[in-house]
Each structure stands twice: as structure tokens, then as C-alpha cells.
N, CA, C and O atoms as a Tinker XYZ file with bonds, in Angstrom:
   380  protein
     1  N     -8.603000  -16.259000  -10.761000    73     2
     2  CA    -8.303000  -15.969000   -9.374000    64     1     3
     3  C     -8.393000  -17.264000   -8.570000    63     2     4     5
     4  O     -9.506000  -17.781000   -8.478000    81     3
     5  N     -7.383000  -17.828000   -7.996000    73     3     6
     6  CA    -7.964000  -18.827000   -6.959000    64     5     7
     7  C     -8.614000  -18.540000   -5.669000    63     6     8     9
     8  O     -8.920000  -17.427000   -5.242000    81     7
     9  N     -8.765000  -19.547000   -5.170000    73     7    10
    10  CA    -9.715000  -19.092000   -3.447000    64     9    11
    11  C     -8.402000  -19.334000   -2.767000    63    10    12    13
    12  O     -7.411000  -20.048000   -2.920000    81    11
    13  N     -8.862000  -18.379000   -1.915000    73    11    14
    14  CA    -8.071000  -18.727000   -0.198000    64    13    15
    15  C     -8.920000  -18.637000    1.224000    63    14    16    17
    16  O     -9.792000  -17.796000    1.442000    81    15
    17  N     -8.622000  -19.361000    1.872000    73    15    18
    18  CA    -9.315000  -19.622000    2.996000    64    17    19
    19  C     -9.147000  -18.026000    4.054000    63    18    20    21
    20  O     -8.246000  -17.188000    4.053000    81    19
    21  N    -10.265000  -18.096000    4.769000    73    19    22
    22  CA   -10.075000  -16.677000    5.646000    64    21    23
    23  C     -9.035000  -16.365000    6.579000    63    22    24    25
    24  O     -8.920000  -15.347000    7.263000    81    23
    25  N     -8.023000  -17.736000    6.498000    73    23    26
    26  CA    -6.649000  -17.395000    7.584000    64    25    27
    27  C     -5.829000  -16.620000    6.512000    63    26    28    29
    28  O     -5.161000  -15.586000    6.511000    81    27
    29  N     -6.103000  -17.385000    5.777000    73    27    30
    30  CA    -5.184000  -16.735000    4.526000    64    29    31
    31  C     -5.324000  -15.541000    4.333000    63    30    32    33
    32  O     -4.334000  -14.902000    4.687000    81    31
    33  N     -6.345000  -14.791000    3.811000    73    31    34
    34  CA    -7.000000  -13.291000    3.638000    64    33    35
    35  C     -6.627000  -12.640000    5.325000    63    34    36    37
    36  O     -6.061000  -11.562000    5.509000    81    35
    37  N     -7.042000  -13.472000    6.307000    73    35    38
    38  CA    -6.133000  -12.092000    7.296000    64    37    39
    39  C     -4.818000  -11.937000    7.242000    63    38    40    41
    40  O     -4.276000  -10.904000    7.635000    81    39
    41  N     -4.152000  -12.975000    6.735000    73    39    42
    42  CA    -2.274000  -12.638000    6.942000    64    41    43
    43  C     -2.571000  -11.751000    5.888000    63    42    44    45
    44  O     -2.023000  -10.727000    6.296000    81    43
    45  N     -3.147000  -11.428000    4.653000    73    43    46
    46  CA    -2.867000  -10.667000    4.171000    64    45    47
    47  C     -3.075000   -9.167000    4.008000    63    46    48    49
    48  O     -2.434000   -8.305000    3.407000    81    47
    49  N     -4.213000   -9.143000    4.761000    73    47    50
    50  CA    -4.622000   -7.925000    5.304000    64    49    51
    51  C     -3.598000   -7.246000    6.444000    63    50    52    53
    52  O     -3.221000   -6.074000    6.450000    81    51
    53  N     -3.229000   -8.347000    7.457000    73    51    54
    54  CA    -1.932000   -7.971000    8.395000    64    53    55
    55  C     -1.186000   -7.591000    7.219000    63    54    56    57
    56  O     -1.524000   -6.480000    6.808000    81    55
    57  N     -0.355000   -8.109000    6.599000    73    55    58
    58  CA     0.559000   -7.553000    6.168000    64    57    59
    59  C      0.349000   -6.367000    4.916000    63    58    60    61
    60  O      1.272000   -6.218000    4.115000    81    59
    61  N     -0.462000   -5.828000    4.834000    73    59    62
    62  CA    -1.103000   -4.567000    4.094000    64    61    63
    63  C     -1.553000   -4.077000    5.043000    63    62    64    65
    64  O     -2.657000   -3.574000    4.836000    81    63
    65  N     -1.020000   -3.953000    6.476000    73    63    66
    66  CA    -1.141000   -2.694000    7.723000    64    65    67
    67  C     -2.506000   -2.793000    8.080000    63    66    68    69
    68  O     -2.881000   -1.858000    8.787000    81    67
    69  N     -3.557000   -3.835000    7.742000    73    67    70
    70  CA    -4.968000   -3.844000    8.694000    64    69    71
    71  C     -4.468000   -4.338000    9.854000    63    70    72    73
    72  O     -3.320000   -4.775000    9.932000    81    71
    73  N     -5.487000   -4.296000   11.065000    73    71    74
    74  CA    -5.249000   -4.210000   12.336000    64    73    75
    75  C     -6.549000   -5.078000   12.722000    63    74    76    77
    76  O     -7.722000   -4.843000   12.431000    81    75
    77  N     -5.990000   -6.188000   13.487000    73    75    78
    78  CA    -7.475000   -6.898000   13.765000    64    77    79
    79  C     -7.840000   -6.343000   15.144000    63    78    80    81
    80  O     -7.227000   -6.591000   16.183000    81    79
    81  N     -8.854000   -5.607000   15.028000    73    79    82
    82  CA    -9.774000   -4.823000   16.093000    64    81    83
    83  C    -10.803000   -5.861000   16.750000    63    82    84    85
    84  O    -11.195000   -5.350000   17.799000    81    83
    85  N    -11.338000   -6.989000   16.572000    73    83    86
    86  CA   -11.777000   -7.443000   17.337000    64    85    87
    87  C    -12.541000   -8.946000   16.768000    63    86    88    89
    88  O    -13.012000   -8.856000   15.634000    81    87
    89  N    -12.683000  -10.215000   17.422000    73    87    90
    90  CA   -13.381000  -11.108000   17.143000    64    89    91
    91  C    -14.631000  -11.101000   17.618000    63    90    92    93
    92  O    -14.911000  -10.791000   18.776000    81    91
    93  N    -15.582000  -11.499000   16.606000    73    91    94
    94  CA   -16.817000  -11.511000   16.857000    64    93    95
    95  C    -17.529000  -12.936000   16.604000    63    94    96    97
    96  O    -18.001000  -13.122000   15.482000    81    95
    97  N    -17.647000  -14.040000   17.656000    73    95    98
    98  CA   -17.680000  -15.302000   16.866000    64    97    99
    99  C    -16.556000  -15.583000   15.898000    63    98   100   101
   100  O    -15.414000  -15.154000   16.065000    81    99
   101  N    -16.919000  -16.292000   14.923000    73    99   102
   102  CA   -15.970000  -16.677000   13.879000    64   101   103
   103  C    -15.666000  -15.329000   12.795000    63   102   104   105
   104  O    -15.268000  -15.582000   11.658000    81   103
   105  N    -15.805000  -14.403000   13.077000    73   103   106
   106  CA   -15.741000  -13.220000   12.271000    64   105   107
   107  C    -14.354000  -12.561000   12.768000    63   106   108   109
   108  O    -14.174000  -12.598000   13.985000    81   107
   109  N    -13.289000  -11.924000   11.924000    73   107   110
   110  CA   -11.961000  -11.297000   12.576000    64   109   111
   111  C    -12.400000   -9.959000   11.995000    63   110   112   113
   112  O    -12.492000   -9.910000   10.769000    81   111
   113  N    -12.729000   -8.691000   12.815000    73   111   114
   114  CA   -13.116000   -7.689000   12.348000    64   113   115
   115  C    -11.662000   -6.686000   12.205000    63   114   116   117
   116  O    -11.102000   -6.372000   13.255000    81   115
   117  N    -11.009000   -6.143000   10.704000    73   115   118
   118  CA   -10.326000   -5.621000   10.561000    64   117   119
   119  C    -10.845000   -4.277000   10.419000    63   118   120   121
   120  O    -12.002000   -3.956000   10.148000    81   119
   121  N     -9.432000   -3.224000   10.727000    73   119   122
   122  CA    -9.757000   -2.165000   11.091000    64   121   123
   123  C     -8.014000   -1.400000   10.346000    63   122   124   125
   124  O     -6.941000   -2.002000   10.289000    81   123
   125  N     -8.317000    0.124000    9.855000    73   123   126
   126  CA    -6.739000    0.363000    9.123000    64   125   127
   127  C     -6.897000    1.784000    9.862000    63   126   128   129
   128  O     -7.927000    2.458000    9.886000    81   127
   129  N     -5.723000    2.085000   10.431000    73   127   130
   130  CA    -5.118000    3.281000   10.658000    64   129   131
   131  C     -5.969000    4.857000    9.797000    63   130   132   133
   132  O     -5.747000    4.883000    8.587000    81   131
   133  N     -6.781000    5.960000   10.296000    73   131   134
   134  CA    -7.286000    6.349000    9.359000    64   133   135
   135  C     -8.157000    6.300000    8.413000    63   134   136   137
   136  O     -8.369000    7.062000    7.470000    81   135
   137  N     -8.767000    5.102000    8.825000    73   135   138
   138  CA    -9.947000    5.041000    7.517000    64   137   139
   139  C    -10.840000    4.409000    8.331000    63   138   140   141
   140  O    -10.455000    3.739000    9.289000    81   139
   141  N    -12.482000    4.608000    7.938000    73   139   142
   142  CA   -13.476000    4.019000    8.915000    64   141   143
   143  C    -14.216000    2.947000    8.577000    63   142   144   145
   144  O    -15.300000    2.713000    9.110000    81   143
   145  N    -13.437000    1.857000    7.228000    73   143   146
   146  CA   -13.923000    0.819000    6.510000    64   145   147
   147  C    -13.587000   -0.273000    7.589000    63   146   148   149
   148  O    -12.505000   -0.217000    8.173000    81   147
   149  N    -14.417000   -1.181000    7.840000    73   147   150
   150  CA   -14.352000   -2.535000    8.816000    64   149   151
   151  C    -14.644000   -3.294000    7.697000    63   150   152   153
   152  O    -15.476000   -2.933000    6.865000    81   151
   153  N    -13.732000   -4.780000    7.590000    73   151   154
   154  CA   -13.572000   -5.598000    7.334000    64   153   155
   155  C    -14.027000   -6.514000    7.933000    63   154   156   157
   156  O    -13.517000   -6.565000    9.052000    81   155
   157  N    -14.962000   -7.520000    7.710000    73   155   158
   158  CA   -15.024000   -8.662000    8.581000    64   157   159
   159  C    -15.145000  -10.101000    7.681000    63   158   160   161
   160  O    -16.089000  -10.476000    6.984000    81   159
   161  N    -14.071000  -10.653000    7.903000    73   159   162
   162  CA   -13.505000  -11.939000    7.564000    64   161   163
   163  C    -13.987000  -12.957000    8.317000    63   162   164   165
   164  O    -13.953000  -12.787000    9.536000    81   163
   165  N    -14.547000  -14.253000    7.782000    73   163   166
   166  CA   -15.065000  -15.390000    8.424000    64   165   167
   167  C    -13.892000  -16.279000    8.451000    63   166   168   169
   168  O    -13.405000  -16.695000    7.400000    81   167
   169  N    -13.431000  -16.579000    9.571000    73   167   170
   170  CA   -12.559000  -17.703000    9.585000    64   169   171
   171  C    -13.010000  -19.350000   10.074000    63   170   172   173
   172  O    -12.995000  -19.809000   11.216000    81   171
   173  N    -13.332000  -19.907000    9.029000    73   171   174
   174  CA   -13.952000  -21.529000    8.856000    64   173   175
   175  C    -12.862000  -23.000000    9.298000    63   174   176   177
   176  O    -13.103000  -24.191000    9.102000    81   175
   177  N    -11.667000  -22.377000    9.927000    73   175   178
   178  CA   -11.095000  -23.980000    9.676000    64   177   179
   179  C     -9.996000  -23.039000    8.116000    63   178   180   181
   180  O    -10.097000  -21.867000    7.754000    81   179
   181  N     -9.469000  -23.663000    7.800000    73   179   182
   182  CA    -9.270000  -23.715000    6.455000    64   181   183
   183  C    -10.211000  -23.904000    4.936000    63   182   184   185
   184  O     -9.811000  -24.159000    3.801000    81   183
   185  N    -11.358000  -23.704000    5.367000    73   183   186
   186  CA   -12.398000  -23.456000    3.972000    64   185   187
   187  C    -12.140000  -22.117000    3.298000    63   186   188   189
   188  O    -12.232000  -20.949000    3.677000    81   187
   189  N    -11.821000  -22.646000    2.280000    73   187   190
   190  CA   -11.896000  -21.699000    0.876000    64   189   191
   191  C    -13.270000  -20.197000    1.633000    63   190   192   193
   192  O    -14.171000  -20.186000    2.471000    81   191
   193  N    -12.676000  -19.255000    0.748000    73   191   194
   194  CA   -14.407000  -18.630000    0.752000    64   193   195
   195  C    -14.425000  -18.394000   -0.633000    63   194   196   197
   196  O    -13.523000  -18.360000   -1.469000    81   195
   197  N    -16.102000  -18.180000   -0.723000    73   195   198
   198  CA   -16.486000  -18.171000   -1.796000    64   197   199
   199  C    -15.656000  -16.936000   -2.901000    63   198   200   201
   200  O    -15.015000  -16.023000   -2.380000    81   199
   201  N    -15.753000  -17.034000   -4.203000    73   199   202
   202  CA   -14.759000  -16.164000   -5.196000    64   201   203
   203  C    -15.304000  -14.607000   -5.048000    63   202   204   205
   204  O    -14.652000  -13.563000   -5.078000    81   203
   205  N    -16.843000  -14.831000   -4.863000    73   203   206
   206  CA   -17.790000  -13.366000   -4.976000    64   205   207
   207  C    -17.167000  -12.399000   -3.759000    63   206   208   209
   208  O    -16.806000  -11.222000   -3.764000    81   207
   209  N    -17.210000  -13.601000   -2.534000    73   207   210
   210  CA   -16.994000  -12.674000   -1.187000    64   209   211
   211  C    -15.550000  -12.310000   -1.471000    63   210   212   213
   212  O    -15.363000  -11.109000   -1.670000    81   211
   213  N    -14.640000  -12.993000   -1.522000    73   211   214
   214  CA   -13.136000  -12.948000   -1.461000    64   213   215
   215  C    -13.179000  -11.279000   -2.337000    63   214   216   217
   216  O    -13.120000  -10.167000   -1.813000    81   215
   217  N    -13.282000  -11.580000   -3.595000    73   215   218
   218  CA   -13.541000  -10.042000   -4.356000    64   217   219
   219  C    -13.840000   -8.755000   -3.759000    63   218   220   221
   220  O    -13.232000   -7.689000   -3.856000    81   219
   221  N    -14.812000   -9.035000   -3.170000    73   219   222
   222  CA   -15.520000   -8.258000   -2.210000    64   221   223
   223  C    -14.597000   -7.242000   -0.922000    63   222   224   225
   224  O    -14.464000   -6.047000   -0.656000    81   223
   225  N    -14.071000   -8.678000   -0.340000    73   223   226
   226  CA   -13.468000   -8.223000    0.746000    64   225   227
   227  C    -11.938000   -7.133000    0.354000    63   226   228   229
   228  O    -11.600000   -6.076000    0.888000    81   227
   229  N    -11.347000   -7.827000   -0.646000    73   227   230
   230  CA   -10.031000   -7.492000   -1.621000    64   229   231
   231  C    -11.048000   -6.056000   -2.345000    63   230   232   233
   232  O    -10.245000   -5.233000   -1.905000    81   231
   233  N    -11.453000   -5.714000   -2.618000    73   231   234
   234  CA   -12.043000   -4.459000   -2.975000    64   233   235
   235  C    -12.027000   -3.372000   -1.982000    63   234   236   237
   236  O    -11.670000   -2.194000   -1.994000    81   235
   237  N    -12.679000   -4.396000   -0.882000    73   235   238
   238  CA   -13.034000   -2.981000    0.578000    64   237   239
   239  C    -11.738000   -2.860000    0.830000    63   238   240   241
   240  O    -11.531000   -1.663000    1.031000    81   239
   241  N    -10.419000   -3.678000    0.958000    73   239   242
   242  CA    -9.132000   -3.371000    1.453000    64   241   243
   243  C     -8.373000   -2.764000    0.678000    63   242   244   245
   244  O     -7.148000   -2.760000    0.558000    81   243
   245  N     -9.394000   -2.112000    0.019000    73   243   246
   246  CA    -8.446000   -1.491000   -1.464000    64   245   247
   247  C     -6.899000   -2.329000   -2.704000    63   246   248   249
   248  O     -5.939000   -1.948000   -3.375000    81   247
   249  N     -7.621000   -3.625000   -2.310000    73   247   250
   250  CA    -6.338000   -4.820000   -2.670000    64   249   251
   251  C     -6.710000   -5.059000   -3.970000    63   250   252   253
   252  O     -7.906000   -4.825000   -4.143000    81   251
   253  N     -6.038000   -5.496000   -5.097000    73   251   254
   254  CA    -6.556000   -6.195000   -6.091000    64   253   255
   255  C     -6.557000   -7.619000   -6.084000    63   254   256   257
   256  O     -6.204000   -8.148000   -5.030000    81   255
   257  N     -6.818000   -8.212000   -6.856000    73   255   258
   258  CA    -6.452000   -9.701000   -6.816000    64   257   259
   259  C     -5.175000  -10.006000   -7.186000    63   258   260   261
   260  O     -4.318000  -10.730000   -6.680000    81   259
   261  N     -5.197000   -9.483000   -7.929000    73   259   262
   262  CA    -3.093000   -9.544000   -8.744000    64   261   263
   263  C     -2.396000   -9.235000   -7.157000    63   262   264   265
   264  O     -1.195000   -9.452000   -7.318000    81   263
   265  N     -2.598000   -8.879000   -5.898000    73   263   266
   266  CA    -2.093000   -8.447000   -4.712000    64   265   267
   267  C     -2.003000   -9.881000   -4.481000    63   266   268   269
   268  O     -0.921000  -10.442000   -4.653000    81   267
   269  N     -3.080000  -10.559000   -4.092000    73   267   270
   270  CA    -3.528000  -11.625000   -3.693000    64   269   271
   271  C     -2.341000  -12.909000   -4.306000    63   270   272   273
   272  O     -1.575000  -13.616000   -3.652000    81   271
   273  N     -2.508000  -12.861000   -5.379000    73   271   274
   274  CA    -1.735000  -13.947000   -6.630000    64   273   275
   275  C     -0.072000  -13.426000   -6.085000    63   274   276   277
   276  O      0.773000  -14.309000   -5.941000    81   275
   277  N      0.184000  -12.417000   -5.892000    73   275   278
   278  CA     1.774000  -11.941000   -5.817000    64   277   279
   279  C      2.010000  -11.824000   -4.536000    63   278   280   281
   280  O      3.092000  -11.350000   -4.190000    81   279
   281  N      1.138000  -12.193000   -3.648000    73   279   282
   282  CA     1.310000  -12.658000   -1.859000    64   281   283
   283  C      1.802000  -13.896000   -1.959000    63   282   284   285
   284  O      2.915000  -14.244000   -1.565000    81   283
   285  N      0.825000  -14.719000   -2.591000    73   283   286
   286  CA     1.255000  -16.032000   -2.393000    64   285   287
   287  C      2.538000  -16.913000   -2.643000    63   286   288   289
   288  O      2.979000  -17.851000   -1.979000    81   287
   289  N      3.092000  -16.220000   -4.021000    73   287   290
   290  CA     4.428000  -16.147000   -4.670000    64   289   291
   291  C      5.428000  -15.512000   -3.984000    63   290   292   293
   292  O      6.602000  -15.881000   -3.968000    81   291
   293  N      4.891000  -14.389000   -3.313000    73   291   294
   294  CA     6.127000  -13.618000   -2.518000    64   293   295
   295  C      6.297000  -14.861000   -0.977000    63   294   296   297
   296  O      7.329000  -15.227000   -0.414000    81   295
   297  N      5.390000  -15.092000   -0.794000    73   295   298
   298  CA     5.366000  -16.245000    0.632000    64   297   299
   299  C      6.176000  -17.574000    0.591000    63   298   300   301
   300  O      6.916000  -18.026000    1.464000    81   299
   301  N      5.780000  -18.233000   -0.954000    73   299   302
   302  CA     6.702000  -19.228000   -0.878000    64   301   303
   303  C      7.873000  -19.131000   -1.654000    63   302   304   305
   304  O      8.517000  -20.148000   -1.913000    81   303
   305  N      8.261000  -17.888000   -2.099000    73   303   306
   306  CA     9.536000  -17.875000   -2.270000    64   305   307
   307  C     10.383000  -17.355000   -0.909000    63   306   308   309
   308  O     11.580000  -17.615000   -0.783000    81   307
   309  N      9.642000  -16.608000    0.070000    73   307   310
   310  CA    10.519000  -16.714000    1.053000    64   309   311
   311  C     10.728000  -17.916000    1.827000    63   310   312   313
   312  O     11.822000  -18.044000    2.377000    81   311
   313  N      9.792000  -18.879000    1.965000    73   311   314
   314  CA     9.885000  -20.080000    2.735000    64   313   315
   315  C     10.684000  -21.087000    2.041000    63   314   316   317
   316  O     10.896000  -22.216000    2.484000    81   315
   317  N     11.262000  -20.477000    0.568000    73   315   318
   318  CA    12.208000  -21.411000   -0.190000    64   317   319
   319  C     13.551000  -20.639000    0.488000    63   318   320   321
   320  O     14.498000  -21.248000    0.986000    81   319
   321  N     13.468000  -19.605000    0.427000    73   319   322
   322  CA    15.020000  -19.044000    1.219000    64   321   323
   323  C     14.963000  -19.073000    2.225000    63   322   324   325
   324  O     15.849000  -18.399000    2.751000    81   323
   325  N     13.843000  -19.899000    3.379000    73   323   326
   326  CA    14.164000  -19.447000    4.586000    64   325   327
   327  C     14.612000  -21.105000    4.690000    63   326   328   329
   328  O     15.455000  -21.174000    5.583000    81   327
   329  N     14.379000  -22.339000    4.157000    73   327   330
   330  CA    14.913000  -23.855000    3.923000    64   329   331
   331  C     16.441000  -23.704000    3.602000    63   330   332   333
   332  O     17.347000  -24.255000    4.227000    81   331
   333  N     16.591000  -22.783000    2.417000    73   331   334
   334  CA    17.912000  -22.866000    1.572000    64   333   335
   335  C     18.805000  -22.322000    2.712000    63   334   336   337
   336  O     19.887000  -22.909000    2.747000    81   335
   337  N     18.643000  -21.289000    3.725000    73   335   338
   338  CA    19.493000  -20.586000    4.501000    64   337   339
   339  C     19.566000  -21.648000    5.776000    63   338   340   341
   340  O     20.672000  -21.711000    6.314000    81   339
   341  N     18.769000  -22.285000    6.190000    73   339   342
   342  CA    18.514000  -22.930000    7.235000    64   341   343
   343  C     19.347000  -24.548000    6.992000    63   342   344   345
   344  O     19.628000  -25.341000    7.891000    81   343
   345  N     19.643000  -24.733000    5.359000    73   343   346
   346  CA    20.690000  -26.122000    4.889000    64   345   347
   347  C     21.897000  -25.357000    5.146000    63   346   348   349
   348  O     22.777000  -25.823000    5.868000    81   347
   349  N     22.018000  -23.998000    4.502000    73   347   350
   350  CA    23.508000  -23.808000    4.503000    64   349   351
   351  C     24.112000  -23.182000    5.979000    63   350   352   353
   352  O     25.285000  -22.829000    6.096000    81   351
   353  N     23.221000  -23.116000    6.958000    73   351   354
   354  CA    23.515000  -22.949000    8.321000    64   353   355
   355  C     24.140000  -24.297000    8.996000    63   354   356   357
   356  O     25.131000  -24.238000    9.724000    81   355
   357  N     23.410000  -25.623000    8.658000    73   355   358
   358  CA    23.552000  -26.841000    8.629000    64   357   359
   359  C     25.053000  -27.942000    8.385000    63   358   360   361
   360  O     25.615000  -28.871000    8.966000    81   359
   361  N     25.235000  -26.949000    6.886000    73   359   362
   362  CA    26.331000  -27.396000    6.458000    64   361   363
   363  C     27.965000  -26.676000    7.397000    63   362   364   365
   364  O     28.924000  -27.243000    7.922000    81   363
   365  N     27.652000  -25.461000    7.252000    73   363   366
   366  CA    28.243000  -24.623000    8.036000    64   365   367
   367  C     29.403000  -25.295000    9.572000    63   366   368   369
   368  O     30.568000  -25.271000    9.969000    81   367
   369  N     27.978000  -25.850000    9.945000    73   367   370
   370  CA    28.125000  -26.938000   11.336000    64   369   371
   371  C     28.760000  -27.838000   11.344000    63   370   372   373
   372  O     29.401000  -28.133000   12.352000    81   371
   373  N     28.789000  -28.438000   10.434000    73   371   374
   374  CA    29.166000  -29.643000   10.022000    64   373   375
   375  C     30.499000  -29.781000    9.760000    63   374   376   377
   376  O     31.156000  -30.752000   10.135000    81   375
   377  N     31.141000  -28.420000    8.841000    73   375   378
   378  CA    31.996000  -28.455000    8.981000    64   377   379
   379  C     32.861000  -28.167000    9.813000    63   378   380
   380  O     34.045000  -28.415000    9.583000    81   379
């Protein structure tokens, strides 16, 4: 499993329909439609969190890690098609 930093773990919670209900200090307290599990994510800057907590948190969000690993892949393959569309918009112009 690699680490990801706690900005990272909230985009991914946003985009698995958590709802950030409120900051508490450096804490982003998530919250899901229907269910009365709170999440609270430390956001450091870009520091890693530790592998134990990350688990942890990906457990309470009912996420696996394989979620986690196939976010990251799904992310930069869109930011490869969102370059590739953004050259051939380019070229487009040009001509």
C-alpha cells in the first residue's frame, strides 16, 4: 500500500460521496449521507500519514485500499487526457 497525504484521502472521500461537515483545527471532519460514522482526517501540509491510520480511516469509509491504488491511476490517467485534449484543441487553432 503506499501513503498518501490527508489532502489526498479527502479528495477521495469527496469523491466516494463523504461530505466535509466541518473543520476542527487541522482535522477535516467527514460526514456521509445516512450513516452516523465521522471521519476525521488530519491535514499536515502534504505529509504522508502514517500506513496504520490511513488503513484505519479507508476501513471506517468502508474503502479498501485496492480503492485507494485505483484512485490514483484513475486520476492520472485523466490528467493524461485532460493534456492530450487540451494539445489537440491547440493544434486545432493553429490550423
Amino acid at each position: 500500500m503506499n501513503s498518501m497525504s490527508g489532502k489526498e484521502l479527502a479528495k477521495l472521500l469527496e469523491h466516494n460521496d463523504w461530505i466535509l461537515l466541518r473543520v476542527q483545527g487541522s482535522h477535516h471532519i467527514y460526514g456521509k449521507a445516512g450513516n452516523s460514522i465521522r471521519i476525521s482526517v488530519p491535514i499536515h501540509g502534504n505529509k504522508s500519514l502514517k500506513i496504520g491510520l490511513l488503513r484505519h480511516l479507508l476501513k471506517q469509509a468502508g474503502l479498501s485500499e485496492n480503492t485507494h491504488q485505483n484512485t490514483s491511476t484513475v486520476e492520472e490517467s485523466n490528467s493524461e487526457n485532460k493534456e492530450a485534449n487540451e494539445s489537440d484543441s491547440i493544434d486545432e487553432e493553429q490550423e
